[in-house]
Predicted model as a PDB file, atoms N, CA, C, CB and O in Angstrom, pLDDT in the B-factor column:
MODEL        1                                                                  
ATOM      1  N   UNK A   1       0.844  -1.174   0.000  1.00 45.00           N  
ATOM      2  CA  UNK A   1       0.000   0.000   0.000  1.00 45.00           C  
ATOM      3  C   UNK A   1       0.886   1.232   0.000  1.00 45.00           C  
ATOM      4  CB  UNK A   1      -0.958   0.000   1.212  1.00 45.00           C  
ATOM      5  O   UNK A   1       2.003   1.195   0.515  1.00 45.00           O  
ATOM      6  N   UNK A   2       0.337   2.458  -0.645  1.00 51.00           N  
ATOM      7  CA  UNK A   2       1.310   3.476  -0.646  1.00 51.00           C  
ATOM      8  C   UNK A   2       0.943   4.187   0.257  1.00 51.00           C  
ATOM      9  CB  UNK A   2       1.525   4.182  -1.756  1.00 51.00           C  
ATOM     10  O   UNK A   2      -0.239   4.300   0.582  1.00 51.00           O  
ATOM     11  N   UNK A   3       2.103   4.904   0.923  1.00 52.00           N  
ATOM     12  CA  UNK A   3       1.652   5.992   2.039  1.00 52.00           C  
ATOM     13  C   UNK A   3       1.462   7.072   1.419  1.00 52.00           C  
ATOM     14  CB  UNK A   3       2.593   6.313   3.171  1.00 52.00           C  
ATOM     15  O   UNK A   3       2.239   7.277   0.487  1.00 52.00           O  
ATOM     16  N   UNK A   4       0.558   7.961   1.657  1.00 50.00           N  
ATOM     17  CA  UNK A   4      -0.119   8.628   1.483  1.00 50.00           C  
ATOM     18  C   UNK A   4      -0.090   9.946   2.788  1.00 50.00           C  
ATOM     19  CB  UNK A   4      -1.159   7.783   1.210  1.00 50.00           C  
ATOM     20  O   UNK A   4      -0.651   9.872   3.881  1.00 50.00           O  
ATOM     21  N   UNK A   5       0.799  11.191   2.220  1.00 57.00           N  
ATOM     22  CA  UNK A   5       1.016  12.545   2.693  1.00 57.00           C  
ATOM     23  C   UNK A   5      -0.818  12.719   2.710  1.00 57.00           C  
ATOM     24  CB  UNK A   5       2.165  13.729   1.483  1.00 57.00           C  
ATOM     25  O   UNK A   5      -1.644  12.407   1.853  1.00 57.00           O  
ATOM     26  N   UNK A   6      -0.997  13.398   4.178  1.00 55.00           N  
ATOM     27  CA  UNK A   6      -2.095  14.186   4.439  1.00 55.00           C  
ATOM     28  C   UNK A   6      -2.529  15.108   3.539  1.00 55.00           C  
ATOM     29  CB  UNK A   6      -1.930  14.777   5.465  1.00 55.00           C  
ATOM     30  O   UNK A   6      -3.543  14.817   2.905  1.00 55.00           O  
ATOM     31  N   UNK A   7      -1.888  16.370   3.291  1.00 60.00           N  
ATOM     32  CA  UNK A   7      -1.722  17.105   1.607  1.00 60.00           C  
ATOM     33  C   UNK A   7      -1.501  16.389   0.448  1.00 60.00           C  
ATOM     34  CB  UNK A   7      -0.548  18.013   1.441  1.00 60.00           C  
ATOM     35  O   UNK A   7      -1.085  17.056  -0.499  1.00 60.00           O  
ATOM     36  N   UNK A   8      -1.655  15.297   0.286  1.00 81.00           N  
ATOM     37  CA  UNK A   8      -1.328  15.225  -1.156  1.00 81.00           C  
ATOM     38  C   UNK A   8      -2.689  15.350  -2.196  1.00 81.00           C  
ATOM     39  CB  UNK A   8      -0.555  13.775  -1.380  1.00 81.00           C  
ATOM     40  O   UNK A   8      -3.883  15.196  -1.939  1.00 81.00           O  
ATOM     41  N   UNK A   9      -2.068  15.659  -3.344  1.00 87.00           N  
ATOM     42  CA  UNK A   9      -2.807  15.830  -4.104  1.00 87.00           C  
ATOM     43  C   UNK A   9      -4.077  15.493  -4.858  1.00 87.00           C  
ATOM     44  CB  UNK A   9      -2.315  15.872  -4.400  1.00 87.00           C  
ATOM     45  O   UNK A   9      -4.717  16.069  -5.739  1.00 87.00           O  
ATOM     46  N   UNK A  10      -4.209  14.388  -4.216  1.00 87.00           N  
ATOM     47  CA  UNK A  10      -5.427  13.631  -4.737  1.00 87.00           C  
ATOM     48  C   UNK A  10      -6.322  13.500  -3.840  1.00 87.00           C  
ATOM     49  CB  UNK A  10      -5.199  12.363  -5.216  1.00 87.00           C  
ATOM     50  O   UNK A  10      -7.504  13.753  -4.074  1.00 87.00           O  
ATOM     51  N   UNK A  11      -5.800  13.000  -2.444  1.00 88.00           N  
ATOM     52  CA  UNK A  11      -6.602  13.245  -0.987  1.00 88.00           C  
ATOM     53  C   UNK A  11      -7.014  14.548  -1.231  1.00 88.00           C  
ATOM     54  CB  UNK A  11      -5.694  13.144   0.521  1.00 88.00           C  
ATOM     55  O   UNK A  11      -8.235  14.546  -1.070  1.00 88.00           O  
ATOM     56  N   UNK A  12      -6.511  16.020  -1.634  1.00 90.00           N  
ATOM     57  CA  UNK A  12      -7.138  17.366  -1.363  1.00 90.00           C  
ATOM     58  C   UNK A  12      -8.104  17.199  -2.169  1.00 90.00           C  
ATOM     59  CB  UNK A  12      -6.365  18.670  -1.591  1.00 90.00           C  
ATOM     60  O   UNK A  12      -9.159  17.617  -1.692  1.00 90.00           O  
ATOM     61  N   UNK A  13      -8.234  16.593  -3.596  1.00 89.00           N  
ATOM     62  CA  UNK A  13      -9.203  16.615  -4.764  1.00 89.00           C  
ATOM     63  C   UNK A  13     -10.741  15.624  -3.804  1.00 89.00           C  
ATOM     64  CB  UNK A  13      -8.259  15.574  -6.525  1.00 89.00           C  
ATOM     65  O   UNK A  13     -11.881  16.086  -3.758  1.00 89.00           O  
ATOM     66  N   UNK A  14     -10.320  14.256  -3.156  1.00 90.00           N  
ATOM     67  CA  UNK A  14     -11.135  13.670  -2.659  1.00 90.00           C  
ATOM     68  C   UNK A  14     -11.638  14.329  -1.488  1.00 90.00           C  
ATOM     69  CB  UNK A  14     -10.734  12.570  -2.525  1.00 90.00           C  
ATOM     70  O   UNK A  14     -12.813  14.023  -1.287  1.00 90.00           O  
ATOM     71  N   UNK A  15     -11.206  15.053  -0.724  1.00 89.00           N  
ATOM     72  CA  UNK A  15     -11.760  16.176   0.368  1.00 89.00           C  
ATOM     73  C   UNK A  15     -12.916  16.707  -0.171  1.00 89.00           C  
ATOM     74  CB  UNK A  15     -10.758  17.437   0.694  1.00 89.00           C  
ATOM     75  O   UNK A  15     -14.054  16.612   0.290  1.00 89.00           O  
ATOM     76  N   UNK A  16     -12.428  17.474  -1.533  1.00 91.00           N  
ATOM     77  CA  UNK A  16     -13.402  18.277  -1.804  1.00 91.00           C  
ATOM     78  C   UNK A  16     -14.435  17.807  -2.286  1.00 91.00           C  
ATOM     79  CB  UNK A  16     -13.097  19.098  -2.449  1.00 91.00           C  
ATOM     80  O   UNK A  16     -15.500  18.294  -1.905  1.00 91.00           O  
ATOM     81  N   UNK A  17     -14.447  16.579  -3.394  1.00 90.00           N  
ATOM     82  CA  UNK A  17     -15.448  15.621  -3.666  1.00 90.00           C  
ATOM     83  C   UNK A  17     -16.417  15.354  -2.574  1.00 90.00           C  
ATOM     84  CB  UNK A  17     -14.839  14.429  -4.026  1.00 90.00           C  
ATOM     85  O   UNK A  17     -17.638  15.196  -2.593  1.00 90.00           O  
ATOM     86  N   UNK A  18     -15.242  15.346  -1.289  1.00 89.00           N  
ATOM     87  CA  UNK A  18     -16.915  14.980  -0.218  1.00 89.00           C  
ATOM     88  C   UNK A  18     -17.033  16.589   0.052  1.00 89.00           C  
ATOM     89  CB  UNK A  18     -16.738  13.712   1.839  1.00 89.00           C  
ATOM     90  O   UNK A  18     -18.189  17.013   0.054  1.00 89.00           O  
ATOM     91  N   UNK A  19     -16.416  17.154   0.187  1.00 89.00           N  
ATOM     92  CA  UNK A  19     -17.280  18.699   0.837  1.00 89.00           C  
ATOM     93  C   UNK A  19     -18.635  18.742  -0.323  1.00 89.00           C  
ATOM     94  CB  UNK A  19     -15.978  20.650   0.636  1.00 89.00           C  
ATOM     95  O   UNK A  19     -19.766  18.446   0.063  1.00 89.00           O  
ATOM     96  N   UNK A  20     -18.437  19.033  -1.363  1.00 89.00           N  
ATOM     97  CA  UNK A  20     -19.347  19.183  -2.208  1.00 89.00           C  
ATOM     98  C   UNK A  20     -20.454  18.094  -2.894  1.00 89.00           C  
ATOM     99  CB  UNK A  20     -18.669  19.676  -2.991  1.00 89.00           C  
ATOM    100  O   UNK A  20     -21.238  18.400  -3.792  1.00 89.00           O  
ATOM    101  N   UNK A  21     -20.324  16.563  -2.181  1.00 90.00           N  
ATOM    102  CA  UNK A  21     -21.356  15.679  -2.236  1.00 90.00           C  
ATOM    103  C   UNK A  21     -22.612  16.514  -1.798  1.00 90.00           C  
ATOM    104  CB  UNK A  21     -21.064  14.423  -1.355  1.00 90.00           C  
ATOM    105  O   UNK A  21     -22.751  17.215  -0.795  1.00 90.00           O  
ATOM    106  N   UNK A  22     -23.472  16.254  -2.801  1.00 88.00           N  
ATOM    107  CA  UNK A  22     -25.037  16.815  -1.763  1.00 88.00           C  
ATOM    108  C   UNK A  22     -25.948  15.811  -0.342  1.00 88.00           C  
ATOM    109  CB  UNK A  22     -26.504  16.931  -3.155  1.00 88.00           C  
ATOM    110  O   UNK A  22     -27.085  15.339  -0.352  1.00 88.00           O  
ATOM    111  N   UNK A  23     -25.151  15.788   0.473  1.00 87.00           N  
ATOM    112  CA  UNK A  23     -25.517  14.516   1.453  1.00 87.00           C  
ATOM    113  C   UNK A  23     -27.196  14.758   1.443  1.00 87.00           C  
ATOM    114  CB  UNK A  23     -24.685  14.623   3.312  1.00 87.00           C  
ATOM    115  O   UNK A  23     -27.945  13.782   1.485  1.00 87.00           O  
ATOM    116  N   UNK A  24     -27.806  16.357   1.374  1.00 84.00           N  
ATOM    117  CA  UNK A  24     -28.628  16.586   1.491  1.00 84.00           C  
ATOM    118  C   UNK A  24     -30.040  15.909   1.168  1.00 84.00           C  
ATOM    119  CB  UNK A  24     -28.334  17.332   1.221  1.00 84.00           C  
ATOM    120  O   UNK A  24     -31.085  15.887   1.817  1.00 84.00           O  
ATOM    121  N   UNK A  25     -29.630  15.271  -0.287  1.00 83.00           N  
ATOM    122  CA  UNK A  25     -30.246  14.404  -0.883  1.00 83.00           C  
ATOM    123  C   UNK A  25     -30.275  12.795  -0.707  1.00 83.00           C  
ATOM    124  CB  UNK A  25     -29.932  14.709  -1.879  1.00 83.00           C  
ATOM    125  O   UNK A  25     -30.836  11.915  -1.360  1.00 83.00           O  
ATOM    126  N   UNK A  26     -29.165  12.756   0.825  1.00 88.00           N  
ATOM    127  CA  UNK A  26     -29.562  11.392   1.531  1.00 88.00           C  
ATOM    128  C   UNK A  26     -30.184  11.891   3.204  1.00 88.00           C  
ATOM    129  CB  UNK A  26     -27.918  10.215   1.638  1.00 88.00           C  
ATOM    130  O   UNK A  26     -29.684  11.370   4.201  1.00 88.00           O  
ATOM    131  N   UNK A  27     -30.813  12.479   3.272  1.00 88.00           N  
ATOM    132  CA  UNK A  27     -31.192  12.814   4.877  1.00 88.00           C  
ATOM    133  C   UNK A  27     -30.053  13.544   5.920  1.00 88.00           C  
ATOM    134  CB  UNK A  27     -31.544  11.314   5.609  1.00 88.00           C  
ATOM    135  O   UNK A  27     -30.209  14.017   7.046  1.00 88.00           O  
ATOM    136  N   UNK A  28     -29.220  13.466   5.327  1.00 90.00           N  
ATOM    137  CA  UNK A  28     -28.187  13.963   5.948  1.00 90.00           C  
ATOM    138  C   UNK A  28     -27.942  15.528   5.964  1.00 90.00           C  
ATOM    139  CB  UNK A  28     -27.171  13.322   5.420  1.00 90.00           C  
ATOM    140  O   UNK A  28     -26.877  16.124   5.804  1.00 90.00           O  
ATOM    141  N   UNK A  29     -29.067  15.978   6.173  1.00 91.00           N  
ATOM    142  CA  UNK A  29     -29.418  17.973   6.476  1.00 91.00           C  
ATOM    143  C   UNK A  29     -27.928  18.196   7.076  1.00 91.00           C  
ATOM    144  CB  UNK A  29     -31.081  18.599   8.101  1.00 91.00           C  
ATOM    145  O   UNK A  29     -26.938  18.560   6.443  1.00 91.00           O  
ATOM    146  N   UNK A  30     -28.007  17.921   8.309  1.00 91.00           N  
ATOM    147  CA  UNK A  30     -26.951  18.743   9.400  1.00 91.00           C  
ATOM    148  C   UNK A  30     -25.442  18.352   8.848  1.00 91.00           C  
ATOM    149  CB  UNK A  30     -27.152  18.123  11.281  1.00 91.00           C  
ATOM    150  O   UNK A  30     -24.694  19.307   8.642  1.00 91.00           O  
ATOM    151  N   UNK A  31     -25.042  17.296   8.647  1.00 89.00           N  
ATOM    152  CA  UNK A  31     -24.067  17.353   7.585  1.00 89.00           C  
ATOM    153  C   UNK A  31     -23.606  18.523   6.381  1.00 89.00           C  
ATOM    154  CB  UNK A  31     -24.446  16.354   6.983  1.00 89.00           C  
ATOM    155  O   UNK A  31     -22.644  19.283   6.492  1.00 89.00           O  
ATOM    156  N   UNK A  32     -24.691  18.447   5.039  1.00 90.00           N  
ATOM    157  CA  UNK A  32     -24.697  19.219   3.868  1.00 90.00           C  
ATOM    158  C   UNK A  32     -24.708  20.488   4.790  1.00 90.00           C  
ATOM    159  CB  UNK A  32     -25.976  18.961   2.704  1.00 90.00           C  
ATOM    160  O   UNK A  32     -24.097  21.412   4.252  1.00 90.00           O  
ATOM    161  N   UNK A  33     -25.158  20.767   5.869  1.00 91.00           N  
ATOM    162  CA  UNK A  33     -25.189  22.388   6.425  1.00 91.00           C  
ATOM    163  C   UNK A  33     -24.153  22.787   6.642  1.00 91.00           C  
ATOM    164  CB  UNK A  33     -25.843  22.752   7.610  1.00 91.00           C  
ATOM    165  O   UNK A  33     -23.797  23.838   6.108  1.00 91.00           O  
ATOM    166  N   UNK A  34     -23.103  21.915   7.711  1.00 91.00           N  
ATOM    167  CA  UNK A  34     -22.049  21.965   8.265  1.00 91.00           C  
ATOM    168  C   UNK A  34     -21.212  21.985   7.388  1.00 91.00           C  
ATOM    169  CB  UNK A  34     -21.870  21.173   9.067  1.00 91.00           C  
ATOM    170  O   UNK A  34     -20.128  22.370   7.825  1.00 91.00           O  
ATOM    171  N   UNK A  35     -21.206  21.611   5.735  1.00 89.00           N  
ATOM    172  CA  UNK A  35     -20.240  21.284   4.952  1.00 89.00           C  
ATOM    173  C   UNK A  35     -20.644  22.625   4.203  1.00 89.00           C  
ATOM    174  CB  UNK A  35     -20.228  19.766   4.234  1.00 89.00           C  
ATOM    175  O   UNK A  35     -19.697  23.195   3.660  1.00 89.00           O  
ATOM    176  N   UNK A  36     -21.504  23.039   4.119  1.00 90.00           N  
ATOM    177  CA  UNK A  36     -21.718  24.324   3.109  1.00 90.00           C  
ATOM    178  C   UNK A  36     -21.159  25.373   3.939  1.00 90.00           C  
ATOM    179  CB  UNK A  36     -23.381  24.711   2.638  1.00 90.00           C  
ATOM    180  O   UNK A  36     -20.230  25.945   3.367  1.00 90.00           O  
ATOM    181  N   UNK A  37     -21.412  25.807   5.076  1.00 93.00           N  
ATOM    182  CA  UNK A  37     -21.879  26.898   5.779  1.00 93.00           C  
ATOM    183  C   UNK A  37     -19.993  26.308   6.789  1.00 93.00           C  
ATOM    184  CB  UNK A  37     -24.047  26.789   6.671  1.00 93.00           C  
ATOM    185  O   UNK A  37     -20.032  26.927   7.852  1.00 93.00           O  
ATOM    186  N   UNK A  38     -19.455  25.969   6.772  1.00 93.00           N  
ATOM    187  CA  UNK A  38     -17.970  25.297   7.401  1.00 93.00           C  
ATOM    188  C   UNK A  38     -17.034  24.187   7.412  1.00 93.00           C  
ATOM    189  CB  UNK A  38     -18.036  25.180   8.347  1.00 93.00           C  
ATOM    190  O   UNK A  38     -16.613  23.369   8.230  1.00 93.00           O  
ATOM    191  N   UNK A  39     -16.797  24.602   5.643  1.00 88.00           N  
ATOM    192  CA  UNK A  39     -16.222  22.912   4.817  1.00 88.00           C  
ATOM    193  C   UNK A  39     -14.589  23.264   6.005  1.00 88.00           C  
ATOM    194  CB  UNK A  39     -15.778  22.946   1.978  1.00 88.00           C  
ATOM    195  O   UNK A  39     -14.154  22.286   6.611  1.00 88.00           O  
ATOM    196  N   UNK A  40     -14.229  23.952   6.102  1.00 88.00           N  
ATOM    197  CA  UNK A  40     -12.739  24.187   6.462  1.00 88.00           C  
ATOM    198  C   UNK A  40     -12.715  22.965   8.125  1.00 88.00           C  
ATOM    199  CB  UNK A  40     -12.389  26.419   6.832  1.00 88.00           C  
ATOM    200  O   UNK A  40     -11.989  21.979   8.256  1.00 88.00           O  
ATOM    201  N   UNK A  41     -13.820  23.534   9.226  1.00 91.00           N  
ATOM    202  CA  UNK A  41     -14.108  23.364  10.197  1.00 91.00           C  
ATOM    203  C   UNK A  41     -14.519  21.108  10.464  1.00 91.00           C  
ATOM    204  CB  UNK A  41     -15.298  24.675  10.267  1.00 91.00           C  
ATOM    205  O   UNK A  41     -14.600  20.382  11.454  1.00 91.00           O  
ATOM    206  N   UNK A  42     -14.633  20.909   9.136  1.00 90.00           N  
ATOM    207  CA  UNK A  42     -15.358  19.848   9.351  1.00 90.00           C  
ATOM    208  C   UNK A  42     -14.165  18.590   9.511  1.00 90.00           C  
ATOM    209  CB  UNK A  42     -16.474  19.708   8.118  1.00 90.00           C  
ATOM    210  O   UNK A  42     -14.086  17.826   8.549  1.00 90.00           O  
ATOM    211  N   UNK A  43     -13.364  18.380  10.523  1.00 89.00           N  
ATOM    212  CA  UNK A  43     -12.241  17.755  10.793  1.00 89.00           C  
ATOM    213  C   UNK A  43     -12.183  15.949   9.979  1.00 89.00           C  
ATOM    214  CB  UNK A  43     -12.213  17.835  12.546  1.00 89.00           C  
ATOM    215  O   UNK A  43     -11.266  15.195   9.655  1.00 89.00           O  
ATOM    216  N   UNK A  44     -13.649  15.885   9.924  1.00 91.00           N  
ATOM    217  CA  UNK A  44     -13.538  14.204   9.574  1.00 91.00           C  
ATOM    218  C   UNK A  44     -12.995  13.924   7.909  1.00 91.00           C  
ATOM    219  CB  UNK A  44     -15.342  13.404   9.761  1.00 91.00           C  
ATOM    220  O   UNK A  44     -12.362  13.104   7.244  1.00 91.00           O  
ATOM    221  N   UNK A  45     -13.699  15.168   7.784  1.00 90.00           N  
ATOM    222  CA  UNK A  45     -13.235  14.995   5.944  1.00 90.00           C  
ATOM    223  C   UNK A  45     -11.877  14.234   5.641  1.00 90.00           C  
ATOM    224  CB  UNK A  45     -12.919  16.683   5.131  1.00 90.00           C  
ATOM    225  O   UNK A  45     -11.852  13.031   5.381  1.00 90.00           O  
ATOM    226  N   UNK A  46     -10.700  15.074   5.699  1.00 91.00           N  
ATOM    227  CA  UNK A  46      -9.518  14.319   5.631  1.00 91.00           C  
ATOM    228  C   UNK A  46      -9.392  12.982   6.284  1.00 91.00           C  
ATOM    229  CB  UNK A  46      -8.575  15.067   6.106  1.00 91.00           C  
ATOM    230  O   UNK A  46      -8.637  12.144   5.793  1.00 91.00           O  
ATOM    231  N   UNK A  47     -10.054  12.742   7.310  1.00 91.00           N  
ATOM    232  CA  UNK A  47      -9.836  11.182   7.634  1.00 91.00           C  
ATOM    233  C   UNK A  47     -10.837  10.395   6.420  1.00 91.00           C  
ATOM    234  CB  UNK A  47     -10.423  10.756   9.483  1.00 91.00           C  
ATOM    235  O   UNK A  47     -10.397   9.353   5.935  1.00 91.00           O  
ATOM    236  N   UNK A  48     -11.837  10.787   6.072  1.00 92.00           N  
ATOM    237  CA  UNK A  48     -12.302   9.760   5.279  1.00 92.00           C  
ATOM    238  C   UNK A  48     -12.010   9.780   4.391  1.00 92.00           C  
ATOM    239  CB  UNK A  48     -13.265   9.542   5.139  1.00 92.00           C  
ATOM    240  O   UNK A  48     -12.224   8.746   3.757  1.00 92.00           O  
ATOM    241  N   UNK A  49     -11.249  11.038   3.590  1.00 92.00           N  
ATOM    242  CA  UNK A  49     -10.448  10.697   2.597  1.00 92.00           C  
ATOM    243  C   UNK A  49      -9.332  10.223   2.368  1.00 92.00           C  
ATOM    244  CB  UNK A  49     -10.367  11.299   2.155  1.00 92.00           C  
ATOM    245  O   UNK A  49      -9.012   9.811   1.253  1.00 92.00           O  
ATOM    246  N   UNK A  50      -8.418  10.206   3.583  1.00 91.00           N  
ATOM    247  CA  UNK A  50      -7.565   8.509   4.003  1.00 91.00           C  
ATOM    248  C   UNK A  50      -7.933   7.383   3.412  1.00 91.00           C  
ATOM    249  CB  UNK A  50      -7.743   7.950   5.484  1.00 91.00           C  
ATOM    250  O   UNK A  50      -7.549   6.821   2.386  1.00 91.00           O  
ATOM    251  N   UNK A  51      -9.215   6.988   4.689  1.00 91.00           N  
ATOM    252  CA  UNK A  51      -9.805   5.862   4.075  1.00 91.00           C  
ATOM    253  C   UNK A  51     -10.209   5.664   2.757  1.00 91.00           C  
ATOM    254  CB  UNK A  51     -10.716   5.639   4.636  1.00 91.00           C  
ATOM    255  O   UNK A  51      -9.898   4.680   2.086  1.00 91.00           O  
ATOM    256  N   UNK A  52     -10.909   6.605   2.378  1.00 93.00           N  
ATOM    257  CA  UNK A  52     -11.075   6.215   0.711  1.00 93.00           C  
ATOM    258  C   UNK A  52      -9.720   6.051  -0.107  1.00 93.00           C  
ATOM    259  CB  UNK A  52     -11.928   7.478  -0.117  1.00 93.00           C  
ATOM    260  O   UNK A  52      -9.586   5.244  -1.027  1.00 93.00           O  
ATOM    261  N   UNK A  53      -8.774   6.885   0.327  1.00 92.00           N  
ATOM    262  CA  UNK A  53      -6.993   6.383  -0.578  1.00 92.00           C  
ATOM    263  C   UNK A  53      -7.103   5.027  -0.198  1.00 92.00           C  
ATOM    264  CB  UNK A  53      -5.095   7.167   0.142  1.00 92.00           C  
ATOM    265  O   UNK A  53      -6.934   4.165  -1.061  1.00 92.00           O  
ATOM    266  N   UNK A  54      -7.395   4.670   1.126  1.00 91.00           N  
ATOM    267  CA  UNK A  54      -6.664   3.471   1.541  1.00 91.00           C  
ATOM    268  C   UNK A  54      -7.378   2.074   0.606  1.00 91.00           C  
ATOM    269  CB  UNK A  54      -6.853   3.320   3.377  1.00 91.00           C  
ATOM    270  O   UNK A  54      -6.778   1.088   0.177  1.00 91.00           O  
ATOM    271  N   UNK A  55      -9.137   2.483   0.467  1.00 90.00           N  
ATOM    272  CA  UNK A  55      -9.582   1.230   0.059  1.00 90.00           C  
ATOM    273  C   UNK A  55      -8.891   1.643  -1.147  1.00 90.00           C  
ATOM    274  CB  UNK A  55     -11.186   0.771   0.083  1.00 90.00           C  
ATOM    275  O   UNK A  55      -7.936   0.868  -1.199  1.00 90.00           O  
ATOM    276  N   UNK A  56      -8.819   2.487  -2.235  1.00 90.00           N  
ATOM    277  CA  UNK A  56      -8.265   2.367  -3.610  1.00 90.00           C  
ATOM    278  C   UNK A  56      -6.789   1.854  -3.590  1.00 90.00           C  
ATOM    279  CB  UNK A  56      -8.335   3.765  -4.340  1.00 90.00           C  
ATOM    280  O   UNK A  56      -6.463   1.247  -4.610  1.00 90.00           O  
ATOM    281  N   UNK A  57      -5.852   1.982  -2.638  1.00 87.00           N  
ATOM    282  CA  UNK A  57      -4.860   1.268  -2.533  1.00 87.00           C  
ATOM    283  C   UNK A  57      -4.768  -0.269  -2.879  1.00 87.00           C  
ATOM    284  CB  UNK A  57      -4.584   1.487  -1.437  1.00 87.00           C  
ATOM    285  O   UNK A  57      -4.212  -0.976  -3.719  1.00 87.00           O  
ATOM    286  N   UNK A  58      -5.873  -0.461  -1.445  1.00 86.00           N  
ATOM    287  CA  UNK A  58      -5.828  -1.864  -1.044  1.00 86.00           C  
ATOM    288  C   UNK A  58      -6.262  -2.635  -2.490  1.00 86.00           C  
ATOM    289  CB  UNK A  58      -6.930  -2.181   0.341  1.00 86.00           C  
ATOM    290  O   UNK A  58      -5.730  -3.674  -2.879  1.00 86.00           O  
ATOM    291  N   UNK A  59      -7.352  -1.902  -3.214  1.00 86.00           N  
ATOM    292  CA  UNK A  59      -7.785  -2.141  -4.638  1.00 86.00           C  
ATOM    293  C   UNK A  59      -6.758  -2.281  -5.527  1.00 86.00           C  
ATOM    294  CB  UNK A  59      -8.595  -1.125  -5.144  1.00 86.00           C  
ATOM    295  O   UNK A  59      -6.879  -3.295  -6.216  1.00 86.00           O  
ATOM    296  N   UNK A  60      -6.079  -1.818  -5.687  1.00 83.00           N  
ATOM    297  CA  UNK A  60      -4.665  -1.663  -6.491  1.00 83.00           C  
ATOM    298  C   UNK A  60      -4.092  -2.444  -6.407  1.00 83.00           C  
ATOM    299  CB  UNK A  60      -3.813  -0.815  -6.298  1.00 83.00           C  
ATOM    300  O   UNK A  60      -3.942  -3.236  -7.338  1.00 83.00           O  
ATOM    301  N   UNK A  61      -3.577  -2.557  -5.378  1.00 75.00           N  
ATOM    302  CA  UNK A  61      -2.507  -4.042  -4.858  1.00 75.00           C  
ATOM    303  C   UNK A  61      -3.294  -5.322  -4.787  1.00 75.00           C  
ATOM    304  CB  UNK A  61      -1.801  -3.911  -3.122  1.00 75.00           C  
ATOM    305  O   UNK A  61      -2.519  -5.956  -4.071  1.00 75.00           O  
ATOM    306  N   UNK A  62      -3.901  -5.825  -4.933  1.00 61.00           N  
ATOM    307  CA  UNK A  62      -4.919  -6.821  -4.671  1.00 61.00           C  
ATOM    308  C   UNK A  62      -4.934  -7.428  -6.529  1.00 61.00           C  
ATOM    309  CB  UNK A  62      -6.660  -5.953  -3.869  1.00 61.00           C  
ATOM    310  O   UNK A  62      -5.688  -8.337  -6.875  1.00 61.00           O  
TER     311      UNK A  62                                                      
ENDMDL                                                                          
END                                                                             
């Protein structure tokens, strides 16, 4: 699996992919609010865009 810098370039592209998902359109109001109204503030983002490197990794190597 490759390690994967917190900044890197593709994690920042997948950040934003989720800031700008419309969760809104899965029930997920207070989410899409928190992400419109304080994408900077929303700490989990970068971790799940870890995880998402990580499953495409694990995909890769496999």
């Amino acid at each position: 699996m490759a390690d994967r810098q917190p900044d890197s370039s593709l994690q920042q592209r997948i950040e934003a992919v989720i800031r700008d998902f419309p969760f809104d359109n899965y029930g997920l109001n207070d989410v899409d609010i928190a992400l419109h109204d304080y994408p900077d503030d929303q700490e989990w983002v970068p971790a799940l865009a870890r995880r998402v490197l990580t499953a495409l990794d694990e995909a890769v190597d496999v």
